[in-house]
LOMARTI-255710 format. One record per residue (C-alpha): residue in one letter; x, y, z. Coordinates in steps of 0.2 Angstrom, whole numbers, padded with zeros to 4 digits, always signed. Layout:
<rs>
AXYZ;...
</rs>
This chain:
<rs>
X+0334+0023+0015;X+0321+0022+0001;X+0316+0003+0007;X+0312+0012+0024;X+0302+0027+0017;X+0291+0014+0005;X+0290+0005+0024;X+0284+0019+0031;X+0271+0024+0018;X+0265+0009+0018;X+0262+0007+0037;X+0253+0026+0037;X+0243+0021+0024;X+0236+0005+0032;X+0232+0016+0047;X+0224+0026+0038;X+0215+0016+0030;X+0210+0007+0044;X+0202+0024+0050;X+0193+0025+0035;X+0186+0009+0036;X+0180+0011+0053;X+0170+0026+0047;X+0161+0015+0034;X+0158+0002+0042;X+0148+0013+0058;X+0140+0018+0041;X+0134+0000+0036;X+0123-0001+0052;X+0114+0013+0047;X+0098+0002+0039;X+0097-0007+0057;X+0099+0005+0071;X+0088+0021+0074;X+0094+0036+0072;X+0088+0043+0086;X+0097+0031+0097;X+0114+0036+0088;X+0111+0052+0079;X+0127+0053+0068;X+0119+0038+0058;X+0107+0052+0050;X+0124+0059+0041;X+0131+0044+0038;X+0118+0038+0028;X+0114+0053+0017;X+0137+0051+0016;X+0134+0033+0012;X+0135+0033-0007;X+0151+0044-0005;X+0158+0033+0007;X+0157+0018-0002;X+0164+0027-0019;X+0180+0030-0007;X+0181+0011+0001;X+0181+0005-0018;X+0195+0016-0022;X+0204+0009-0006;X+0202-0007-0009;X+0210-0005-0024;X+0224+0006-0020;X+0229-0008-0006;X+0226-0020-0019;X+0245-0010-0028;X+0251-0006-0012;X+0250-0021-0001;X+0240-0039-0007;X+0244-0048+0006;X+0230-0037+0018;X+0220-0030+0003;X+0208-0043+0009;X+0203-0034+0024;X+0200-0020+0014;X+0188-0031+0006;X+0179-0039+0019;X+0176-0023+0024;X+0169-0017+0007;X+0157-0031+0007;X+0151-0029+0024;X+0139-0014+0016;X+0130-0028+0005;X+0116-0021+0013;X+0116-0002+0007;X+0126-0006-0009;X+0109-0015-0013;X+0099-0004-0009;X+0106+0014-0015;X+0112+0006-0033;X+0101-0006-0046;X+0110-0018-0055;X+0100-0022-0068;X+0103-0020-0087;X+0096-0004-0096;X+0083-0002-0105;X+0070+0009-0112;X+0053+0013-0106;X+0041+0004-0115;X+0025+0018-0119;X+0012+0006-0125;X+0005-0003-0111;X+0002-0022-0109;X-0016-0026-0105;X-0008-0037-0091;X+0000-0021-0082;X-0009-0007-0071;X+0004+0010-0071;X+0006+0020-0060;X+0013+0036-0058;X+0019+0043-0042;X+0026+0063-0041;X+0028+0077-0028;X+0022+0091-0040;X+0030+0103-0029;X+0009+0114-0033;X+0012+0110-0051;X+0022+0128-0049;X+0013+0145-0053;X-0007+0142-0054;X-0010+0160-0057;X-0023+0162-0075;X-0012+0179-0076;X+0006+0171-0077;X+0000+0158-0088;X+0008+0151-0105;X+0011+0140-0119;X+0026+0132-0111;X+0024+0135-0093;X+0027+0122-0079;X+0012+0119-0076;X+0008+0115-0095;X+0021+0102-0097;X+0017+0093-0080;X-0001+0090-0086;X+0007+0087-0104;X+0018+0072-0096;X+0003+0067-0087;X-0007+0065-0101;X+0008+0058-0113;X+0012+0045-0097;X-0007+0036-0101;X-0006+0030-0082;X-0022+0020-0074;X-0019+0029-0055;X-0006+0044-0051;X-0001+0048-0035;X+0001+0063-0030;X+0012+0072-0014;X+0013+0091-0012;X-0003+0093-0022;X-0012+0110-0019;X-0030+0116-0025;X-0035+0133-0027;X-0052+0140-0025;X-0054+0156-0035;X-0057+0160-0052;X-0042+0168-0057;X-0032+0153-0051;X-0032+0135-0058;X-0039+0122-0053;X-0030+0107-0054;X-0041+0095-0044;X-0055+0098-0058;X-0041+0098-0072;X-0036+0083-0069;X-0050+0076-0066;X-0061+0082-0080;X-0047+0086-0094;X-0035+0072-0089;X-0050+0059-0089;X-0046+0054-0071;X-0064+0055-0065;X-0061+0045-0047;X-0052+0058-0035;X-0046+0054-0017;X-0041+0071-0008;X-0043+0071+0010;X-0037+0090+0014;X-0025+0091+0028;X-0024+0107+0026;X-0034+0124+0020;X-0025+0139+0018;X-0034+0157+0015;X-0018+0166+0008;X-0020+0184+0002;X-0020+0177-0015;X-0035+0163-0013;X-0044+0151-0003;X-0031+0134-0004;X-0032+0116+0001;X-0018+0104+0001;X-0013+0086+0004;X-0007+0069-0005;X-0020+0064-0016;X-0024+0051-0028;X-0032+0051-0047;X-0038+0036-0054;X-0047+0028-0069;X-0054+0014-0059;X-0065+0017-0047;X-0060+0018-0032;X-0064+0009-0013;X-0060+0010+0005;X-0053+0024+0006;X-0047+0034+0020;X-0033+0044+0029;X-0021+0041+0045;X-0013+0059+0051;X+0004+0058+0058;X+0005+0059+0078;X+0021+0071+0080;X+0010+0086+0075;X-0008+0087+0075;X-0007+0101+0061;X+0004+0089+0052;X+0001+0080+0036;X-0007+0063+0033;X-0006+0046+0023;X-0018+0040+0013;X-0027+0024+0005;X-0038+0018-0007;X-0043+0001-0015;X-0045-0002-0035;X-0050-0016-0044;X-0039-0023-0057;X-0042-0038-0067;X-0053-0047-0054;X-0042-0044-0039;X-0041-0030-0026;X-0025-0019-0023;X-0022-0010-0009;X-0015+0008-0013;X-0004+0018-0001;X+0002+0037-0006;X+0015+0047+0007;X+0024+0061+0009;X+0034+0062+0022;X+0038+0079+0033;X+0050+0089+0023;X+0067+0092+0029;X+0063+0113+0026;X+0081+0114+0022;X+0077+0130+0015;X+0063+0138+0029;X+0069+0153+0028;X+0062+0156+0012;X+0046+0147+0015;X+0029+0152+0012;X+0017+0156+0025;X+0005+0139+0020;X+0023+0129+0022;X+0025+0135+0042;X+0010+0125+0047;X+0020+0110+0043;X+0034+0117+0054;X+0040+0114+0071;X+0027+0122+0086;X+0043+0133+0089;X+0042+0142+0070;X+0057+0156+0073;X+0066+0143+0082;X+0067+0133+0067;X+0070+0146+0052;X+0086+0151+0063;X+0094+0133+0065;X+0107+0125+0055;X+0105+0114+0042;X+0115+0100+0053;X+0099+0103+0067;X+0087+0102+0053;X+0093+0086+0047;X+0095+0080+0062;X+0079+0083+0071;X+0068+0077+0054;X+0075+0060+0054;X+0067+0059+0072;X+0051+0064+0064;X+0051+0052+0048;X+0056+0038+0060;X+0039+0041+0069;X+0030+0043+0053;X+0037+0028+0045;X+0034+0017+0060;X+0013+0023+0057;X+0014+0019+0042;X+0024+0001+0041;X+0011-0004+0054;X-0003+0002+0042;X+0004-0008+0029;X+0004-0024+0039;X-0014-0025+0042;X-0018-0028+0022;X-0015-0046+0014;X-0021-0039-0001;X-0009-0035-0016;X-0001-0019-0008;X+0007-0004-0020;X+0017+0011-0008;X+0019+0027-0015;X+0028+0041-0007;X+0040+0053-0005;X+0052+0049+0009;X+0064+0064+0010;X+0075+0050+0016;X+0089+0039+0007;X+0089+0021+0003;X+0103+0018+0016;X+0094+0026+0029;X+0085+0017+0043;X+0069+0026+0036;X+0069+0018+0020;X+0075+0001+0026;X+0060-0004+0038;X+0048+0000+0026;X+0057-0008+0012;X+0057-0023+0024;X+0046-0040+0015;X+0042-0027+0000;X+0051-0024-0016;X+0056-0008-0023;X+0051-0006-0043;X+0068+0004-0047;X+0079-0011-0038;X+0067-0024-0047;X+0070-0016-0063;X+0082-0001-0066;X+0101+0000-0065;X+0112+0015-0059;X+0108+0029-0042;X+0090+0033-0050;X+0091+0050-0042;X+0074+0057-0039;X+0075+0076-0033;X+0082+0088-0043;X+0094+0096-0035;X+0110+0094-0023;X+0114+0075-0028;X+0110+0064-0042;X+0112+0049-0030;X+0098+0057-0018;X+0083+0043-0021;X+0069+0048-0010;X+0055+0045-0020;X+0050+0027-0021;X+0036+0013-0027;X+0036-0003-0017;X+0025-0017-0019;X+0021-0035-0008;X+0025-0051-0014;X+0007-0051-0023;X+0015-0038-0037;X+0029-0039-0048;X+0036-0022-0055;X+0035-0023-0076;X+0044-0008-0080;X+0050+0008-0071;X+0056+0025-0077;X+0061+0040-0068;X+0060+0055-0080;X+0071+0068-0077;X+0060+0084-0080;X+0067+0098-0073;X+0049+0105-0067;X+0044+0100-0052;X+0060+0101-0036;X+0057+0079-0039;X+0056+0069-0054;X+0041+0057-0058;X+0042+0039-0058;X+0034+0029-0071;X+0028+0010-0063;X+0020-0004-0073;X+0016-0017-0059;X+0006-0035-0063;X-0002-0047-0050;X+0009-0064-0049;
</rs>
């Protein structure tokens, strides 16, 4: 009898498992298929990291249960190569090296999220605001990138564009305003911008085709140590998990269909905005390819590592955090730690030094901290 019930377990279990492992391996073929073609991909990539924590834990269990079909389980495992490289770095630890090497340009590329509350009124010794521009300023980078940057135009308001500029010592500015905003507060621009100790060249903007209210990508050239590089900053549509709670500036970027939107689910939301960063992605992948100059790509995706998103722009680039860093090197602070969405590549023309993601709880998305050298 007990012979029979261990049979049985173990028969239920191999089904089960079976089950399981046809669920993550659909998921592996999220970085090749589009999710517009098979929507559940969308879920099954943001799941990814989840899924592969429970096929580990599978494997291993089979491995006590049953060896002689453990391997399957295996086979399986490894069949995520793919993802598994993509969502995790493998590289040994180690710390951030402050002091620059003449050889390396940094770089530093953040959603500031408005740098918070830009009000004169609310201001203080250890606001937000302050101990952004403090880790600027501490972070000694040659070029920062910047997504959800906002300017304000009234003299009880900050202005970040000139701080920056003026009081950071970052006197080259590229800020093509998508956007201006006359709130009942003040007069506001917004849009990606860079800041740059170098001069910049070639500059210029591409506005994404799904809306013509959307945002845009930019581009710049510097000059670094007799060579040109190219310098891409992004910031993808966000997901607007949290519409409801929006502020009027943020609707523009919404959906033609406003109340439409703040009433759907979060499952509709998700689904819907994968569509859209797969249409911006593809703009800006084919903007990429028209350079054969050293390339660097700044940007916040709003989409994982294991998405289809991430992996055809990754495609014949390199990411600084795999390059360099080991662990999730979670990005956005809130939700996941795994949730990487913020990412520096580069060509084959530049190496990634260093890399460091600071977790400052400021901004909704951490900085990261590049040092990148020409080959």
């Amino acid at each position: 009898m007990a012979l029979q019930k261990r049979t049985t377990f173990k028969n239920i279990f191999f089904i089960a498992g079976i089950c399981y492992a046809a669920v993550y391996l659909i998921s592996c073929l999220t970085p090749y298929i589009n999710p517009a073609e098979f929507w559940p991909l969308t879920f099954l990539a943001l799941g990814f990291v989840y899924l592969l924590a429970g096929m580990i834990l599978l494997f291993l269990l089979s491995l006590i249960i049953f060896r002689k079909r453990s391997w399957i389980f295996l086979l399986v495992l490894i069949a995520g190569f793919q993802n598994i490289s993509s969502v995790f770095g493998f590289h040994e630890r180690k710390d951030f090296i402050s002091q620059k090497d003449e050889k390396s340009l940094r770089i530093l590329s953040w959603n500031v999220n408005y740098f918070g509350d830009c009000q004169k009124k609310n201001d203080s010794q250890n606001s937000v605001r302050r101990q952004m521009f403090a880790f600027i300023q501490q972070s000694d980078a040659d070029v920062l990138c910047f997504q959800d940057f906002s300017n304000f135009i009234a003299p009880w308001f900050y202005a970040d564009l000139d701080y920056v500029r003026d009081s950071l010592h970052y006197p080259y500015v590229y800020f093509p305003v998508d956007y201006e905003y006359n709130s009942s507060y003040a007069p506001e621009q917004y849009g990606p911008t860079i800041f740059s100790r170098l001069p910049l060249s070639d500059t210029g903007r591409i506005r994404y085709s799904d809306n013509p209210m959307s945002e845009s990508f930019q581009f710049a050239t510097i000059h670094f140590r007799g060579q040109q590089i190219k310098i891409f900053n992004a910031h993808l549509s966000s997901m607007d998990i949290h519409a409801e709670t929006a502020s009027p500036r943020e609707y523009n970027f919404l959906e033609a269909d406003t109340g439409l939107l703040l009433h759907s689910s979060t499952f509709k939301k998700l689904k819907r905005f994968d569509k859209i960063h797969v249409a911006q992605i593809h703009q800006i992948k084919s903007a990429l390819n028209t350079t054969d100059l050293p390339l660097l790509f700044c940007g916040d995706l709003n989409s994982v590592p294991s998405s289809y998103v991430y992996q055809h722009l990754r495609k014949n680039l390199s990411d600084a955090f795999l390059s360099t860093g080991f662990g999730f090197g979670g990005t956005y602070d809130s939700i996941s730690p795994t949730l990487r969405i913020d990412v520096v590549l580069m060509n084959q023309r530049l190496k990634a030094a260093q890399h460091h993601t600071a977790h400052l709880h400021l901004s909704d998305h951490y900085p990261n901290l590049v040092d990148v050298q020409l080959r």
